[in-house]
N, C-alpha and C positions, 0 to 999 in steps of 0.2 A: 461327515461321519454319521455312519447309521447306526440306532441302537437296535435290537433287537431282544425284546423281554423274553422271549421262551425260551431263554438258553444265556440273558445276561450277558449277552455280550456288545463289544461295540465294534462297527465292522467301518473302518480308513479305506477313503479312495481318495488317493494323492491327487487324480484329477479335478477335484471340488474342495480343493484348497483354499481358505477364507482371504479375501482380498483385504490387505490392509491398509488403513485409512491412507494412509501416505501414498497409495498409490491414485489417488483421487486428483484431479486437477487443485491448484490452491484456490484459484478464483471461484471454488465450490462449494470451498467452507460454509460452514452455518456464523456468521457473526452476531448478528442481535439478536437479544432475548427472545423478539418476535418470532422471529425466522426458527431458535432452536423449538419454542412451545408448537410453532405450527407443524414441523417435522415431527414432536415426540406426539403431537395429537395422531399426527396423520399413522405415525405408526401402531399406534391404541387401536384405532379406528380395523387398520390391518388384524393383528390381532382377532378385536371384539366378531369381528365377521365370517375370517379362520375357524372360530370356535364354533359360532353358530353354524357355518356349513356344515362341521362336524356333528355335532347335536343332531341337526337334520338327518345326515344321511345313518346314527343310530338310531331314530324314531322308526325309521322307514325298515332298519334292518331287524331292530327288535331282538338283539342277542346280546351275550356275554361274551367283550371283546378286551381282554387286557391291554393290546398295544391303544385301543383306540382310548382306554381310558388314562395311558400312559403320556399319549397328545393332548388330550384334554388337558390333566393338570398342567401339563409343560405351559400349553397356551395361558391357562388362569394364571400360571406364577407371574407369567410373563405380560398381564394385564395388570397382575398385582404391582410388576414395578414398574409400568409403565404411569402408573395411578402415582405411585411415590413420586417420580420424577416432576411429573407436571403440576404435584404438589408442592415440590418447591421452586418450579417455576411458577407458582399461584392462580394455576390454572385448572382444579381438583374438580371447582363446579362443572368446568368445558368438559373436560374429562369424565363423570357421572354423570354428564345428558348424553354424550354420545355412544357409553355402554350401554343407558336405557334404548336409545333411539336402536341401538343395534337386536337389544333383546326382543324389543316390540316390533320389529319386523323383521325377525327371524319365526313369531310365532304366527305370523299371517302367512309365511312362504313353504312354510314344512311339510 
């Protein structure tokens, strides 16, 4: 599903239907704690690096882009709970070095 801000709308393509979890092999599951923190990191990490490529390629364009500023927050909120989660998996510190580690070499690549 695509959104498109100039016009508010949301545009469905049945082909890119979200797969769900059930369709996952069982022996794939996440079972310990370890296993879900390193997944919800690794997905942070996704995320924190999404946004900075984004960042980048507006440095470089240097314009007024609503959709791009419409990614942008999607990606922050989406940082924002990825922060919650690995907060209660007790892992907030892992989680706030590897935002920093991401911002600080986003600002040497740009």
């Amino acid at each position: 599903m695509d959104f498109n801000l100039s016009n508010d709308s949301f545009q469905y393509d049945p082909g890119t239907d979200p797969t769900s979890i059930s369709a996952f092999p069982p022996c794939s599951q996440l079972k310990t704690p370890e296993q879900i923190r390193r997944f919800e990191l690794l997905r942070l990490g996704f995320f924190a690096l999404k946004l900075r490529k984004l960042e980048c390629r507006r440095e470089r364009a240097d314009r007024q882009d609503y959709e791009y500023e419409f990614r942008c927050n999607l990606l922050r909120h989406a940082i924002f709970q990825q922060v919650l989660a690995l907060t209660a998996l007790d892992a907030r510190e892992q989680a706030m070095r590897l935002i920093n580690a991401c911002r600080k070499k986003g600002r040497n690549d740009c």
